[in-house]
C-alpha positions as CSV (number, residue, x, y, z in Angstrom):
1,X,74.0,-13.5,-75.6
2,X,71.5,-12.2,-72.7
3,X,74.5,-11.3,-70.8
4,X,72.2,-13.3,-67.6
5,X,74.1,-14.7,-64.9
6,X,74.0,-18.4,-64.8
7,X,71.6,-20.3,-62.5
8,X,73.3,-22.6,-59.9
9,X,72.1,-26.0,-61.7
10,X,73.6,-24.6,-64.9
11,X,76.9,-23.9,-62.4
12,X,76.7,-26.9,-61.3
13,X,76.7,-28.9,-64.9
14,X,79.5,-26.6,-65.8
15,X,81.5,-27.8,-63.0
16,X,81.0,-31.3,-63.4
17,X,81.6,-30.9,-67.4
18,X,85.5,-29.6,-66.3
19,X,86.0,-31.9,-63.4
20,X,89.9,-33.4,-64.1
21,X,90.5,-31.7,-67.7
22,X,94.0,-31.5,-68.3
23,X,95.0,-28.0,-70.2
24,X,97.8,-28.3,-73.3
25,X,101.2,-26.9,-72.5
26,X,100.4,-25.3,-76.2
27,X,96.7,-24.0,-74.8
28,X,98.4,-22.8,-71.1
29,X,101.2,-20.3,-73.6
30,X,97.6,-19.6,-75.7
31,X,95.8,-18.5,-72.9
32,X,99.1,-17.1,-71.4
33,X,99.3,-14.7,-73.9
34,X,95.8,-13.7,-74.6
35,X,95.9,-12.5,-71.2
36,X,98.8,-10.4,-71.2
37,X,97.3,-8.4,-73.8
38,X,99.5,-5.9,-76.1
39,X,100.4,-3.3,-73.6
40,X,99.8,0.1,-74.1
41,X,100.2,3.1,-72.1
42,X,100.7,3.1,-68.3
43,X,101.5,-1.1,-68.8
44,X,104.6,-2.6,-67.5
45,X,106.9,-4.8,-69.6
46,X,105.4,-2.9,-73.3
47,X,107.4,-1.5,-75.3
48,X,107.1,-0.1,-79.0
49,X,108.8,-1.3,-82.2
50,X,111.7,-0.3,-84.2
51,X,109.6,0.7,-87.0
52,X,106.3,2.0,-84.9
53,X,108.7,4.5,-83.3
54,X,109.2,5.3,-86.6
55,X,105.6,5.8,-88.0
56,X,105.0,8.0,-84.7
57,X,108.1,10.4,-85.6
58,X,107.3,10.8,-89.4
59,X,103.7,11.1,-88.2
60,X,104.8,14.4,-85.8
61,X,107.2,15.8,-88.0
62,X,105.1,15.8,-91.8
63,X,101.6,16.2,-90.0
64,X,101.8,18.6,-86.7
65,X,104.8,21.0,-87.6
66,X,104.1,22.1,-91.1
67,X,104.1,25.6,-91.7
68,X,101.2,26.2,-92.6
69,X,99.9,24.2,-89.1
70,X,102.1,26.8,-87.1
71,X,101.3,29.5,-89.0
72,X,97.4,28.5,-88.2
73,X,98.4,27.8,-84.1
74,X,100.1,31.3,-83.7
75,X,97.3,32.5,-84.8
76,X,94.5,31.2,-83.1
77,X,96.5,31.1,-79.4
78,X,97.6,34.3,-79.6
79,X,97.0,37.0,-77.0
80,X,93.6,36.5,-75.3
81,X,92.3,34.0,-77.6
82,X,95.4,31.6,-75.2
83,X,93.0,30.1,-72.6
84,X,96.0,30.1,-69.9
85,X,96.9,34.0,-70.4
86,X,96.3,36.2,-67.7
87,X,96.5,39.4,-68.8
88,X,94.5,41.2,-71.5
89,X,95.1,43.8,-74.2
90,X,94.2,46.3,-72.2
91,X,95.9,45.4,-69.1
92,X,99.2,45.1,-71.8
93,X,98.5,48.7,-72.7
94,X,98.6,49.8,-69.1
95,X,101.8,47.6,-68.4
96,X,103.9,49.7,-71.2
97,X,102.3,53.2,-70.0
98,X,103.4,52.2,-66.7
99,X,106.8,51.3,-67.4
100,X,107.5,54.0,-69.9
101,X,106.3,56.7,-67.4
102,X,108.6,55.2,-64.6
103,X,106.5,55.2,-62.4
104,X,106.7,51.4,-61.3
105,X,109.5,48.9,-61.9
106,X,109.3,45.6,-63.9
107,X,108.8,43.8,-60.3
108,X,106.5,46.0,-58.9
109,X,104.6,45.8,-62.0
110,X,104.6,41.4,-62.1
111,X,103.1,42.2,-58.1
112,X,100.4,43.8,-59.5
113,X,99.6,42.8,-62.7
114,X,100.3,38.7,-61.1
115,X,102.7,37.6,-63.4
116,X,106.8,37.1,-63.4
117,X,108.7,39.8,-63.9
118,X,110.3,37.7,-67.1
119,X,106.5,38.3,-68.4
120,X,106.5,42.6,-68.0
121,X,110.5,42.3,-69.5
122,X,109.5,40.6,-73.0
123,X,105.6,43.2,-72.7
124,X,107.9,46.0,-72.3
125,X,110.3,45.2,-74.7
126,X,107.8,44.2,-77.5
127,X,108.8,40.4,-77.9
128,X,105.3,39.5,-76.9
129,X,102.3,41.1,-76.9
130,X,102.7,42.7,-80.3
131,X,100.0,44.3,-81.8
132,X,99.6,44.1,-85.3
């Protein structure tokens, strides 16, 4: 196929060719569904099987939360290598000198350093941030 549009006289032949053909009941449900397609995501009235479900779960369960596959995730997110974290070792550093001198609160420190205060509680307290 040349993928051409067709020429009016070949428009023309085609539309005297299909002048009064009747369609199948059988060939209208054919075309009905060919047309409908199967679905998929952000499509109305599609919905997944039983046993699809199924697949998908076993899928997520054996293949994306081994150990091993975790293991290998905490590791390669962690600390600056996470592209959504803010703050860096150093800046952690200063957090915990900060705090531990007394000189600035937990929310005076989130002001500055522009994160929560939830974020300088588990810094200050060692649940994240650790350094190994």
């Amino acid at each position: 196929m040349n993928n051409k549009p067709h020429s009016e006289e070949t428009k023309r032949k085609i539309s005297l060719k299909l002048k009064g053909r009747t369609i199948s009941d059988a060939a209208r449900l054919n075309m009905s569904k060919a047309h409908m397609g199967h679905g998929g995501r952000n499509k109305g009235g599609y919905t997944l099987s039983d046993k699809a479900k199924q697949n998908i779960q076993k899928g997520i369960l054996e293949k994306r939360y081994t150990v091993e596959y975790a293991s290998k995730l905490s590791k390669a997110k962690k600390g600056e290598k996470n592209p959504q974290s803010r703050l860096t070792i150093e800046k952690v550093r200063e957090i915990r000198d900060l705090y531990e001198s007394g000189s600035l609160s937990q929310w005076k420190l989130a002001q500055k350093f522009e994160v929560s205060r939830s974020t300088i509680q588990d810094i200050v307290q060692y649940k994240t941030w650790r350094e190994e």
